[in-house]
N, C-alpha and C positions, 0 to 999 in steps of 0.2 A: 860346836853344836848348839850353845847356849843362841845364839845370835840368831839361829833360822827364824825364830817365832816374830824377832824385833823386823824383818827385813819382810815379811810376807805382811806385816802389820803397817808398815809402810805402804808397799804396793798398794796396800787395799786402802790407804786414808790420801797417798795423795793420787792415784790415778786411776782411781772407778769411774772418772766420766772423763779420761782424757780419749782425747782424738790422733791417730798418729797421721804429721803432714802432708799433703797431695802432691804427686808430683810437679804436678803446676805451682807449688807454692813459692813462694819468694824467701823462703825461710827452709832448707832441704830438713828432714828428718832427722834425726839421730842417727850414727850409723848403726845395725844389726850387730847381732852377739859377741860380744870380746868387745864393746866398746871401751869398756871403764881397765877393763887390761890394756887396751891400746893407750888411751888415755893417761893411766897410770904409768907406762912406761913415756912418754910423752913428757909428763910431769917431770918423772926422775932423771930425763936426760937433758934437765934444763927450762922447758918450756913452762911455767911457771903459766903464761898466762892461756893459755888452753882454757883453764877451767870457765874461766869468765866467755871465751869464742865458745863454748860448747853450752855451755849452761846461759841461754840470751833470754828467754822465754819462760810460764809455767810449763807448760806442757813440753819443753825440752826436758824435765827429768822423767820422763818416760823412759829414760837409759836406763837410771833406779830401777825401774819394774822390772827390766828385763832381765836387768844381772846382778842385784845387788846379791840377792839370795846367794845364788853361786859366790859371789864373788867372796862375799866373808864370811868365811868357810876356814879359813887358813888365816892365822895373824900373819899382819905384815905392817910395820911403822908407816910404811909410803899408802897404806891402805886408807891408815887411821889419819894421815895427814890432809888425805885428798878430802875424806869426808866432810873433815874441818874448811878447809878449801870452797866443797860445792855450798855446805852450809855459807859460810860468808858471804858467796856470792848470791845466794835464796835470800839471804837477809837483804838484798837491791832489788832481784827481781822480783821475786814471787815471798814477801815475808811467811805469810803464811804457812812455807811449808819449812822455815829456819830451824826452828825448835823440832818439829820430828825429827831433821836429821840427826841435830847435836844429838838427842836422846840415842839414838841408833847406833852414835857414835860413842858416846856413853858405854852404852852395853859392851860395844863391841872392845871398847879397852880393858876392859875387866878379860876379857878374852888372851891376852898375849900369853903366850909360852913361857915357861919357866925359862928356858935358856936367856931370852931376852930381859926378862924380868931379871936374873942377876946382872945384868950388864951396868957396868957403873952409873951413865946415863942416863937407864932408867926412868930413876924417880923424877929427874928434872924434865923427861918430854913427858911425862905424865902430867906435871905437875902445869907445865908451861902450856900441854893442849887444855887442860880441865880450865885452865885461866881465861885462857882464848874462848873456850866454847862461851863459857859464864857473858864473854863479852860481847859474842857476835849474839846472845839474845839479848842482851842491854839495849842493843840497836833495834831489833827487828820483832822484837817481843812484849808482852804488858810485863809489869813486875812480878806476877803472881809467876809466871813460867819462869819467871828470873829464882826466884826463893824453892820452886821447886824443885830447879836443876842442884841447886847448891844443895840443898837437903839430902836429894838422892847421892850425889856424890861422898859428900860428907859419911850419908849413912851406910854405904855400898863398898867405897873405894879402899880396898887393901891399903895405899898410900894415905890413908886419910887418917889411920890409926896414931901414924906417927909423927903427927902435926905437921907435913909437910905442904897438904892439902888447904891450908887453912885461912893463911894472910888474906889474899885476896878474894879468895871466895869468900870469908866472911865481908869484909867489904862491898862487894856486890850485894848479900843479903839485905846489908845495912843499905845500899843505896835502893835496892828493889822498896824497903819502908821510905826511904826519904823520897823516891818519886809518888808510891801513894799518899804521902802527905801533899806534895806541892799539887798532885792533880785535885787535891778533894779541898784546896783550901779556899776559905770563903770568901775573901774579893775576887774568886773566879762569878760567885753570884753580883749581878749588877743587881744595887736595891732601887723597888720601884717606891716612889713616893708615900709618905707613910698617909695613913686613912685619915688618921687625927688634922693633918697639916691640912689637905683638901677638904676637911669639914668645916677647919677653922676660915679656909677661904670663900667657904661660901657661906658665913653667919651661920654655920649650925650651932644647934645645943651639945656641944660633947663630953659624953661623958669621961669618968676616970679611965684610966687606961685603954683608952680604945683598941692600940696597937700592940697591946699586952700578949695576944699569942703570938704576932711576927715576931716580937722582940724575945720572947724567950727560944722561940725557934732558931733566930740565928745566935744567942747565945750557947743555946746548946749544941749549934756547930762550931761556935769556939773554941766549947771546950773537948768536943769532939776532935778537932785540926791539932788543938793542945796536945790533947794525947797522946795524938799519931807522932808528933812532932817529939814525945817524949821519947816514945818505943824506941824513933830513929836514933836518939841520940845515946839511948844504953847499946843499941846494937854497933853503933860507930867506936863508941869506947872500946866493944868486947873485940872490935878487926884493929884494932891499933898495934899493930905489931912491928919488925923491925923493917921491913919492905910497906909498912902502910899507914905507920905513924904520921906522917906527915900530911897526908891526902883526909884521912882521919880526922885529924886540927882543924883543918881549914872547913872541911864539908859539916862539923858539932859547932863550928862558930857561926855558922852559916845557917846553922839550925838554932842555936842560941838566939842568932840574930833576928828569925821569925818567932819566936816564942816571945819575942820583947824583952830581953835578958842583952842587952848592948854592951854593957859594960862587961858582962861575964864573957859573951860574944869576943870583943876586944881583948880581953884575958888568952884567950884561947888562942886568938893568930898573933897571936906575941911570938913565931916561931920564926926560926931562922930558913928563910926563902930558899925553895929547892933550886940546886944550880942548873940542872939538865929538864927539868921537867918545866918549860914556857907555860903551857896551861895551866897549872898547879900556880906557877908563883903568880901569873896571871887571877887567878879567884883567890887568893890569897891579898893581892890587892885589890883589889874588887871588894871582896866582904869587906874588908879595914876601910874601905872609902864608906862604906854605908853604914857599919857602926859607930866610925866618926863623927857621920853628919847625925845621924840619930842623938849623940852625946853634945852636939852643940859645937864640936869641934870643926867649925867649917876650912879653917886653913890647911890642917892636918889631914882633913877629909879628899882638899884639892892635893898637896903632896901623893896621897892613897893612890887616888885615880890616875895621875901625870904619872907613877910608879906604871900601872897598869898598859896605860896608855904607851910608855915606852915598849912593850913588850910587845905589843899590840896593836898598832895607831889605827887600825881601820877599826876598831870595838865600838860599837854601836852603844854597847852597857856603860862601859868608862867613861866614854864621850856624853854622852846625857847627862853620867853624873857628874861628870867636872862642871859642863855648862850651867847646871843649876846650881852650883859651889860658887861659882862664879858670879851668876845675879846674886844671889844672899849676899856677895861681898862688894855688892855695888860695882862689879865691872865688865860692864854691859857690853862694852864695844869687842873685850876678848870672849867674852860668853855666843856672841854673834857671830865672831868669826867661828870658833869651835863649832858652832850649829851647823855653819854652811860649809865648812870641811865632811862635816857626817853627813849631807845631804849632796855633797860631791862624790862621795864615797858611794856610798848608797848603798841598801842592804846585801851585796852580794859580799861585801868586803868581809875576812875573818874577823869572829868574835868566839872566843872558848868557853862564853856564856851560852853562847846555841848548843852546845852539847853534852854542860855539865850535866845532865840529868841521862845520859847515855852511859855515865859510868867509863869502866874500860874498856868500851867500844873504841876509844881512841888509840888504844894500845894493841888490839890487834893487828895490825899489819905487819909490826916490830916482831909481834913473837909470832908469826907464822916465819918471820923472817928465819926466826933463831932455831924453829924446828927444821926449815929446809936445809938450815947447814947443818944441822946436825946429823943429816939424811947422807952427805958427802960420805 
């Protein structure tokens, strides 16, 4: 019953000005009532990809309006799975309406039955949808929606009491801070020439400090960015757990590494390379090639990146920085070829730098995997 308010709340934020399709259209309608049961059963006998044919458009989740109300009414895993499902796929078409869902979906797990809730299993698709959810807003969301999902979960969720809720969702808190750091940090302002230097070039008389209020303003976005940069990195310490210690290291050195802390930076990815996680040991090599080069260490900085590189050979990030390791070391003719290998490649190729700021959005697809078997 709890769930009626979240589902009528829906209806009215995402389809008060939808339009349902004509039949002349090139795109047919949704089909009428029992959709998401039809669908549902769909889902469970296999057809996995349903969701994405049915959900193409915004205005395809007009199916929501029609039935959600009714439809969660009644717990049911395949209920709470599909939701996670249309959510992922809102986070491609239509982001905007990603986060209502997860939220909807939220509530609605707090809903399951006693019977199920003792089921050994349990804790772990709770634990493995609230992950998921935290992810598919990583992608489709700002950070601020990212901190509030995990909050409410954290503060709501029966499963949350008993630390099982915790690893990764703190994680996500922690990168929801590390991406408002990278978005508010000050070399995104390009500076425009200082007033003093254009005074100076046209013989004026200038006085002392002429550019004394630009310069304290972007100083106080320094230490602005600093701070942010700090929070990130107490919040990274507090999700270090045994599922995220590692991801943890690498993403506090990485934050070291912009606070101007290199060597401490290098301290930190002093760990031993995750064997299954490509991405992970991928920025793991990546930060070590930049706090290398930062410390002067240009040869060790080229090792860093050629690590990376291995991993990865189309990376636009690693490739840049080897070839500039490689001028500093005087060897122009291999810094040349590495250029025009990434300029053969050309930006479509993979780089796990274009999404480190997406968080667990990468790992979604794994664990909808691991809920649908566990639906068998």
């Amino acid at each position: 019953m709890m769930i009626r308010p979240f589902g009528m709340a829906l209806a009215c934020l995402l389809f008060a000005t939808a339009t349902a399709g004509s039949a002349g259209s090139a795109h047919p309608a949704p089909a009428q009532g029992g959709s998401l049961d039809a669908t549902l059963a769909a889902y469970l006998g296999g057809d996995t990809a349903i969701i994405a044919r049915t959900f193409t458009r915004p205005r395809d989740f007009e199916v929501l309006r029609r039935d959600l109300d009714r439809w969660l009414k009644s717990w049911d895993r395949g209920k709470a799975l599909v939701l996670l499902e249309v959510s992922r796929v809102a986070g491609s078409v239509a982001p905007q309406y990603a986060a209502i869902i997860v939220n909807v979906g939220r509530v609605y797990m707090e809903t399951a039955s006693g019977g199920d809730r003792a089921a050994p299993d349990f804790a772990a698709f709770v634990q493995i949808w609230h992950d998921a959810a935290a992810g598919v807003l990583q992608r489709a969301s700002d950070p601020w929606k990212v901190e509030a999902y995990v909050t409410d979960v954290l503060g709501t969720s029966t499963s949350a009491s008993s630390g099982r809720l915790t690893g990764r969702l703190l994680l996500a808190r922690a990168v929801a801070q590390e991406r408002r750091c990278w978005d508010q940090r000050p070399a995104l302002e390009q500076a425009s020439p200082e007033v003093e230097v254009l005074a100076k070039a046209a013989d004026m008389v200038v006085p002392d400090d002429l550019d004394g209020l630009a310069k304290a303003g972007r100083a106080a976005k320094v230490r602005s960015h600093l701070t942010c940069l700090g929070e990130a990195l107490t919040r990274l310490e507090a999700a270090a757990r045994d599922d995220t210690r590692v991801e943890a290291s690498v993403r506090a050195g990485w934050i070291l590494f912009q606070m101007g802390r290199s060597q401490d930076a290098l301290n930190r990815l002093e760990i031993v390379p995750p064997g299954d996680d490509r991405d992970l040991a991928f920025w793991l090599a990546l930060f070590r090639g930049r706090a290398l080069d930062a410390l002067g260490r240009v040869a060790d900085s080229v090792a860093a990146y050629r690590s990376a590189l291995a991993l990865v050979p189309t990376a636009q990030s690693a490739g840049i920085g080897l070839a500039l390791e490689l001028v500093r070391l005087d060897r122009r003719a291999e810094a040349d070829q590495r250029a025009r290998a990434l300029r053969s490649a050309g930006a479509a190729g993979p780089d796990p730098w274009s999404f480190y700021m997406n968080g667990d959005d990468r790992l979604v697809d794994d664990w909808l995997k691991q809920l649908r078997a566990a639906l068998r």
